[in-house]
C-alpha positions, 0 to 999 in steps of 0.5 A: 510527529505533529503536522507542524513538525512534519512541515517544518523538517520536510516543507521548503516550499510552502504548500497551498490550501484550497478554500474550504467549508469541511467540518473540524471533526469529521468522523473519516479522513479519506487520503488520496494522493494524485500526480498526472492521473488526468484520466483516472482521478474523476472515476477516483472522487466520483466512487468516493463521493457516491458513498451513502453514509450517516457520518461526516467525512473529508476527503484530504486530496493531494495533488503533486502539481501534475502537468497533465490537467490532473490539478485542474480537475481536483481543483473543479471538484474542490470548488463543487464539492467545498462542504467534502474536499480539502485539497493540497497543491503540492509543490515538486520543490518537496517531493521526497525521492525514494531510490534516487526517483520522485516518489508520492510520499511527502503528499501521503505523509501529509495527508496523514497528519491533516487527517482529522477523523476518527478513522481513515480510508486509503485510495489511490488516484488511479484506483476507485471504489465501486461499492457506494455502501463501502465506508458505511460496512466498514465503519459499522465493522470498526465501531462494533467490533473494539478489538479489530482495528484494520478492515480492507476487502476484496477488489477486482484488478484493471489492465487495459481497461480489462478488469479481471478477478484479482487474488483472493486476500486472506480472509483473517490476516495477521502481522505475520501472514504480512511478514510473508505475504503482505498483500492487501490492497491499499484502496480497500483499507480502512483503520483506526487512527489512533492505532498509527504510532507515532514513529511510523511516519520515521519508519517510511520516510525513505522506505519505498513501500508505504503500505507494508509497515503501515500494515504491520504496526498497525496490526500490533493494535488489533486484529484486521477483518477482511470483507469477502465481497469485492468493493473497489477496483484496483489499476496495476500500471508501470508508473508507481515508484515500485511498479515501475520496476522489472520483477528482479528489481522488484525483490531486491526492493522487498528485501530491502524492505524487510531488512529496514523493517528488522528493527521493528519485528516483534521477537516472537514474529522472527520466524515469520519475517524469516519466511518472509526473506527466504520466500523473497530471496527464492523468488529473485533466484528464479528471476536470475535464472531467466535472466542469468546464471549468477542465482546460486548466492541467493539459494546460498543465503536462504536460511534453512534451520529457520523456516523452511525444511532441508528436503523443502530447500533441496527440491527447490534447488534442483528445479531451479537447477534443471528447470531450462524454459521460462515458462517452467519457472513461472509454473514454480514461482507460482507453486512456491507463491502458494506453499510458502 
């Protein structure tokens, strides 16, 4: 789908384009979507334009009409840097609701298809990156090494203006690790572009969680090279259209995911996604079981023969089962986040 074709299926007010001088045929197109983040978006653009490279790039802005005195400084920033920034003002009149609530994903889609570089980075408004050699490490990466196509790296995690060490990602992920685990940060990714197909843009239209099948059809192209070092600072706060959730809801979320991902699975990957499912569905099974008792149909629809052991299943069952404090199933929830 063409960025013409995009506007004229989801476009029913027209946007607007700040003038700009950004080159054609910059070698990176840095996506960043911002709504109401009138507090974090300067520490976004400042980590972005501190970058010391020796390529072009273009940082493509998308603002959603925020209220709160976010577009104003996107607009000061187009305006001071107009050689870098082409910025988006978005109308509301598009947003595109994802589980009946307004969501971010007509301004990522769009950024996606204005996006002109050989590659793209990803950061979120409210997120920033800390290392001013960061784009330079992973374009170096990307162009010297043909067969990998996604490089992210590790990142630090903000709450409260506390920031604290977040888990460490797999130091070689896979489509499959993804299929199970699916954690890497969006503000540390950085990929090909030509290795977005083309009915990834479908894939997410109503989907909630953008990254996971970008990450995973991504991943049919190549391999992923995760950078040890930490590099950017993710900000973890209730306002996104998944974080807002509670945790319970959360894994339903996943599993609807996965389920709408199933088309998309490759058949030797079944195994995995499988994993993946039951991972999620025991995990909603402790979440009920703080919660209520009703959590016996989720351990019912775990798929034993597939991925996980009888013995396995069965000791998950019983602790479940004879756990009675909330504090004894965070402790298994976090065992089984490892094991599985």
């Amino acid at each position: 789908m063409t960025l013409a074709e995009f506007k004229s299926k989801e476009e029913k007010v027209l946007i607007g384009e700040y003038p700009t001088q950004v080159e054609d045929n910059p070698m990176i197109s840095i996506c960043v979507q911002t709504f109401q983040q009138k507090n974090y978006i300067r520490n976004c653009l400042d980590g972005i334009l501190m970058q010391k490279v020796n390529f072009t790039y273009e940082v493509l802005l998308g603002e959603d009409e925020s209220n709160d005195g976010t577009r104003e400084i996107c607009i000061e920033y187009a305006e001071k840097f107009p050689n870098k920034i082409r910025l988006f003002l978005h109308r509301r009149e598009n947003n595109i609701k994802i589980e009946g609530k307004a969501s971010g994903r007509f301004n990522f889609l769009y950024n996606l298809h204005s996006a002109n570089g050989k590659y793209i980075a990803l950061c979120e408004g409210d997120d920033y990156w800390t290392d001013p050699f960061k784009l330079q490490k992973q374009f170096d990466y990307l162009e010297a090494n043909k067969e990998y196509v996604l490089c992210a790296h590790q990142v630090d995690s903000l709450i409260a203006d506390k920031r604290i060490k977040r888990r460490k990602i797999c130091s070689n992920p896979s489509s499959t690790y993804l299929l199970i685990k699916n954690f890497i940060p969006t503000l540390s990714i950085f990929f090909r572009k030509k290795s977005l197909l083309p009915h990834y843009f479908d894939v997410i239209r109503y989907c909630i969680v953008g990254d996971f099948p970008l990450l995973y059809l991504i991943g049919k192209h190549g391999k992923f090279k995760i950078f040890s070092e930490s590099m950017g600072v993710y900000r973890i706060n209730n306002g996104g259209t998944y974080s807002q959730n509670t945790l319970e809801k959360k894994y339903d979320l996943n599993l609807k995911v996965l389920s709408y991902m199933q088309e998309y699975i490759e058949e030797d990957h079944m195994v995995y996604y499988n994993t993946g499912v039951n991972r999620q569905l025991i995990f909603r099974a402790i979440e009920k079981k703080i919660l209520s008792k009703e959590y016996q149909k989720d351990l019912n629809q775990i798929n034993l023969n597939e991925t996980l052991s009888p013995r396995l299943i069965m000791i998950v069952k019983i602790i479940i089962s004879i756990v009675p404090t909330k504090l004894g199933l965070k402790i298994l929830r976090n065992l089984f986040s490892k094991s599985l």
